[in-house]
N, C-alpha and C positions, 0 to 999 in steps of 0.2 A: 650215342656220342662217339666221335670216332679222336683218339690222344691225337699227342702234337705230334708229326712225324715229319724228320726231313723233306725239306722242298729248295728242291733246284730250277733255278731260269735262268737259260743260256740264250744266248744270240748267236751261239757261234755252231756249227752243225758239226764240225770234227770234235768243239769239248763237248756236246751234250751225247755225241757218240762214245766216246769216250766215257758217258756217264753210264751208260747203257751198257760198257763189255764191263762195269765194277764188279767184285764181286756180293755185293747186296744187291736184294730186289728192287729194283725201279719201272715206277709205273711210266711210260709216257701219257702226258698229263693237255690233253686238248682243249674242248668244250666240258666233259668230266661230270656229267649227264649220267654217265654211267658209273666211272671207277668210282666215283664219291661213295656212292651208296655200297659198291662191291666193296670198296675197301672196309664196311663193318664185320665183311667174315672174315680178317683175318683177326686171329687172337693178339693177345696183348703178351707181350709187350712190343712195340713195332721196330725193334731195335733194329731189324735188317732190312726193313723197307722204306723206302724213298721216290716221291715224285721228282717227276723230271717236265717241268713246265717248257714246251715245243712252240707254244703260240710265237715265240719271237724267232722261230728258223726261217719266216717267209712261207712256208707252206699254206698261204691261203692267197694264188691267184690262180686266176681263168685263165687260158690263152690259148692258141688257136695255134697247130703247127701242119704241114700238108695233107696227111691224112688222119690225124687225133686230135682233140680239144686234150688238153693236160689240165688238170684239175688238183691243187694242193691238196696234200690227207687234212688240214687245218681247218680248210673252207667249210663256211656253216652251210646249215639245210637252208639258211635266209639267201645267202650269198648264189648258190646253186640253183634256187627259185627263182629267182629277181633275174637273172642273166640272160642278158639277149642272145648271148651265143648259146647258151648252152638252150633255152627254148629255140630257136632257131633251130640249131643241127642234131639236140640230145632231148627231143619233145617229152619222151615218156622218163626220162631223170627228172625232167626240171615238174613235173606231172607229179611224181616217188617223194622228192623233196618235201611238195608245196603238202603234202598228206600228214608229214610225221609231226606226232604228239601236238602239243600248243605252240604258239608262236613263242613263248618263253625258250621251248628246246630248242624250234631250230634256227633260233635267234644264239645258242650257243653249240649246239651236237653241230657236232661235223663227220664228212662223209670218213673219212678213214677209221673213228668211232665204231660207227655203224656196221663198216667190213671188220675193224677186228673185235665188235663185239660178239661176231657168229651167228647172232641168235634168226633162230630159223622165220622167222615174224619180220626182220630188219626191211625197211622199206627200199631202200636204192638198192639194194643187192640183186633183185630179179630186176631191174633196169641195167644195170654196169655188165649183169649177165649178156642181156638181150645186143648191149652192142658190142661184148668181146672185150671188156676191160681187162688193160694190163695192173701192175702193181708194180710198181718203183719201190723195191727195199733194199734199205739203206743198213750200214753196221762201221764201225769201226776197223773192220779188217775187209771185208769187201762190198758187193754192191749185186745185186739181183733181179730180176725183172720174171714177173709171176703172172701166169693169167689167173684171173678171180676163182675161174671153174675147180683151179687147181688146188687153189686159196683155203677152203674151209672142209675140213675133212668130218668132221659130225660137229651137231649142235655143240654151241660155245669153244668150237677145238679148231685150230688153225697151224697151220706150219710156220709161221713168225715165231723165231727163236727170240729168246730173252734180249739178248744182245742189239735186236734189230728194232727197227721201226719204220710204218710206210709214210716215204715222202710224197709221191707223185700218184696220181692215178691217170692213165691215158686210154681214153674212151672214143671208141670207132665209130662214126655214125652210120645207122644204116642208109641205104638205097637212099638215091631223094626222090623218089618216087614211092616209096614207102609210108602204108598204109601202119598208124600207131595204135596202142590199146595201155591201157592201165586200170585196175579196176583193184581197190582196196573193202574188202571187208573184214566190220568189225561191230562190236554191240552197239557202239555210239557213233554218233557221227563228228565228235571231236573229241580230241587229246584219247584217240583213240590206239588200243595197241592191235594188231591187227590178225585176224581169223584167218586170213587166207587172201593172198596176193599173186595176183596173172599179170602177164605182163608182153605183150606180141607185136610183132613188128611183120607186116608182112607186102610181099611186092607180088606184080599181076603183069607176065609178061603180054607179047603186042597179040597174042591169041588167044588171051582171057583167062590161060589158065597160071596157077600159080607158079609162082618160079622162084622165090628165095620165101621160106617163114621163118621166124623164131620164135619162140613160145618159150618162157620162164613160168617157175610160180614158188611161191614163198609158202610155208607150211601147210604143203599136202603131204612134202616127203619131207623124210627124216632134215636132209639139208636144202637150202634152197639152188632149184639146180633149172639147167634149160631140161624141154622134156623129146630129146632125138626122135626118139620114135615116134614120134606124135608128129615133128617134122619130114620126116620119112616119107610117114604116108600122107600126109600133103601136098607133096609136092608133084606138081603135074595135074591138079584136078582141075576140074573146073567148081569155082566157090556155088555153095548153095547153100542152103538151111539147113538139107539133109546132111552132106558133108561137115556142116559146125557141130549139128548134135550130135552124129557120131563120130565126131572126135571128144564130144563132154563123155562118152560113153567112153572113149579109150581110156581117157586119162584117169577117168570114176575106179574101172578094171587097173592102172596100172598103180593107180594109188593103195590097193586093196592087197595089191600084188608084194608090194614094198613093206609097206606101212603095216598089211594085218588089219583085223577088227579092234578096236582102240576104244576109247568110251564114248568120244567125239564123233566116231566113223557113222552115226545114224543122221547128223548133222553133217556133217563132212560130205559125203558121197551125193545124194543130190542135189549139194550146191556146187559143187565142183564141175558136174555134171552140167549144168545149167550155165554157170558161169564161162565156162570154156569158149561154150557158143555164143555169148554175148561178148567174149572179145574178140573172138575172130570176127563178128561180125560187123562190129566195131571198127578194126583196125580197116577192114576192110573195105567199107565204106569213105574211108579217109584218103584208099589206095588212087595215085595220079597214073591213069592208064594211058 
């Protein structure tokens, strides 16, 4: 049971910032999928903590400006799946979206949730990777613009100061020539929380061989992050079978590398393996040459 504790809903974005530099704890208070439940660890009595209900700032539209889709932190995982723009120009978002938990949550979780919930499992997070999301944060005394990669420093831990909160997210889409991938697993195949998440974009210049990839993945390493090296050596080959497996082979090593032997890792490492090559192969096949 969690007590009664302060709740605030503003409409107006300088007082609810204003609500956020107070000196009591305040939650921003979205879809709330998550804090509901978090907010049972804190102890009683909740005399210094307070929601701050955001749903009325306006941060839940799409829209479309020359080179980014901008995305409200508000906007549910419903709102982000359903959208012609965003399946149009951001395939493997609207793909991350349509996956998370029951239609119940993403009927109310929304994507900024998700970025400040950190956790290494979160499903759009290795999509907003894949296309170079910015992060519009906001505060009462100034204003900031963050890329995601820079975003989440270990599991559940983020650089969002108390005072702040993210309004805007602006996501680049790749190549339109760009070959997509998305692949979630988990023990179920619904309302499922997720094992392990890749996520690749990748384009085929007029010589066949590769010429931009991106490759993300969601808890194989500690955060969820793009994996460079693995782009590196990609780049310039010509695609094959052999090339996909051994890049499941790099990533299997660079997981082992990071990560260590873990309780998971007998499970972990030849799925990883496998998996790697079934989204490159994937994306690849999708590639407009």
């Amino acid at each position: 049971m969690i007590p009664q504790i302060e709740y605030y809903l503003e409409a107006d974005l300088d007082q609810a910032l204003k609500r956020l530099a107070s000196s009591r704890k305040v939650f921003p208070l979205a879809g709330g999928t998550d804090l509901i439940i978090n907010l049972r660890k804190y102890p009683n009595p909740f005399d210094n903590i307070a929601v701050l209900d955001i749903k009325g700032l306006g941060f839940n539209n799409i829209y479309e400006h020359e080179d980014y889709i901008a995305i409200g932190a508000a906007t549910t995982h419903t709102q982000i799946e359903q959208s012609d723009l965003i399946r149009a120009k951001l395939p493997v978002l609207a793909k991350a979206a349509s996956v998370i938990g029951s239609r119940q949550i993403r009927n109310r979780g929304t994507i900024g949730g998700n970025i400040v919930n950190a956790s290494p499992c979160a499903d759009t997070v290795p999509a907003l990777l894949l296309y170079n999301a910015q992060l519009v944060i906001k505060s009462a005394s100034e204003g900031r613009v963050i890329s995601i990669s820079d975003f989440i420093i270990e599991p559940y831990k983020t650089v969002l100061r108390e005072n702040e909160l993210i309004a805007e997210i602006r996501v680049y889409p790749a190549s339109e020539n760009a070959g997509w991938s998305y692949f979630k697993l988990g023990r179920r195949g619904a309302v499922n929380i997720s094992r392990m998440t890749l996520a690749c974009a990748l384009t085929i210049g007029g010589d066949g061989k590769i010429c931009e990839v991106r490759i993300s993945a969601g808890s194989v390493f500690p955060i969820t992050s793009r994996i460079p090296r693995l782009e590196k050596e990609l780049m310039g080959q010509h695609c094959s079978g052999k090339l996909f497996g051994d890049a499941g082979d790099f990533v299997a090593k660079q997981m082992m590398e990071v990560s260590g032997n873990r309780w998971s890792t007998p499970y972990k490492e030849p799925v990883v393996r496998n998996l790697v090559g079934e989204v490159l192969s994937e994306a690849h096949s999708r590639c407009k040459i």
